[in-house]
N, C-alpha and C positions, 0 to 999 in steps of 0.2 A: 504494500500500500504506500508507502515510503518513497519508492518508486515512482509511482504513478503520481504522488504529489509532486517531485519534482520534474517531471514532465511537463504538469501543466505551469508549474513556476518557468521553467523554459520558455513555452507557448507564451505568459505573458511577456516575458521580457524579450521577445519577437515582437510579439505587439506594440510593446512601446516604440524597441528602433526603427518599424516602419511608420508609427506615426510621425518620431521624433529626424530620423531621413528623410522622410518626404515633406517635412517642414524644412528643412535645414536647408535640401534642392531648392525649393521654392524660395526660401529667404536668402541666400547665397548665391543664388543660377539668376534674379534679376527679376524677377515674372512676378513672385511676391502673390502667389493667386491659393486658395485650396481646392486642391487634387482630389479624386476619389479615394487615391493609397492611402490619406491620413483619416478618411472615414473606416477604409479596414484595418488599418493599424489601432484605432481606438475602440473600435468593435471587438477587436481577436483583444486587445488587453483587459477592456470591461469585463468579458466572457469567463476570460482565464483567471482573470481578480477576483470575479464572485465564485467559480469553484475551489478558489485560495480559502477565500472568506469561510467555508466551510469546515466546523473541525472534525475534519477523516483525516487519516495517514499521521497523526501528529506522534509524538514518539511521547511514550508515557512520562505523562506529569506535564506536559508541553500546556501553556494556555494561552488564549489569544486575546492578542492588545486592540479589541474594539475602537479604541480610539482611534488608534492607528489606520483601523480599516474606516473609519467610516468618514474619517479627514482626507482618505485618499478617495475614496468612491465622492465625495461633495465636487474637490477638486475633478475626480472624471466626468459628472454630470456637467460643470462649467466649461471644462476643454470642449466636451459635446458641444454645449448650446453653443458656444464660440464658433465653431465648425459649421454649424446648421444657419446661425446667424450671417457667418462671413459669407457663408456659400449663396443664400437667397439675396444677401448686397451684391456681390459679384456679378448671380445673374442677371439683377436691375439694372446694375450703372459700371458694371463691365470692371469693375474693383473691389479690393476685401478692406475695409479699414484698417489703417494700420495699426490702430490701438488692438483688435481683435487679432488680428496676422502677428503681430510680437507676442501679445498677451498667451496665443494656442503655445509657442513654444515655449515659454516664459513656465507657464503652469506645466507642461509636460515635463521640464527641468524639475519642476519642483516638486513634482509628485513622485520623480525618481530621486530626490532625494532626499526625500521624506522615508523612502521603502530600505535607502541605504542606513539614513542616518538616524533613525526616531528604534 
């Protein structure tokens, strides 16, 4: 079981570096727009985060820092909306704000070092 929890601990932190790559192209390559990849990279992370959030596989006496989880799931509900928001501006007026386009990577920084450091 041990196992299989760190598979899906894997899986999320794929998740992150596609979202957090395809943010990084897009802010770095010039275009500054959001892509579909950082919709699947925040989807395969939310996914993989809440089969974390569950406690299977944990190695006896292990407990989990709710806090932990549920500052990092607040933080992926806002990267979302950021995502959903920048993308419906985009299609309107042909750009993502920039406060929303630094903010997505800004928070995806943070919530990886939130999982590092907390």
């Amino acid at each position: 079981m041990e196992t299989l929890r760190h598979i899906v601990l894997f899986v999320h932190l794929v998740g992150f570096a596609v979202l957090f790559g395809a943010w990084a192209v897009q802010a770095f390559g010039g275009k500054r727009e959001i892509v579909k990849l950082m919709h699947i990279g925040v989807t395969i992370a939310a996914v993989a985060g809440l089969a974390l959030a569950a406690p299977w596989g944990l190695p006896e006496g292990a407990e989990m820092n709710y806090a932990k989880i549920g500052t990092k799931l607040v933080i992926l509900l806002i990267i979302g909306a950021f995502l959903g928001i920048g993308q419906a501006r985009q299609r309107k007026s042909g750009q993502v704000p920039t406060a929303l386009f630094w903010g997505i990577g800004l928070l995806t920084l943070v919530n990886a070092g939130i999982a590092v450091i907390w």
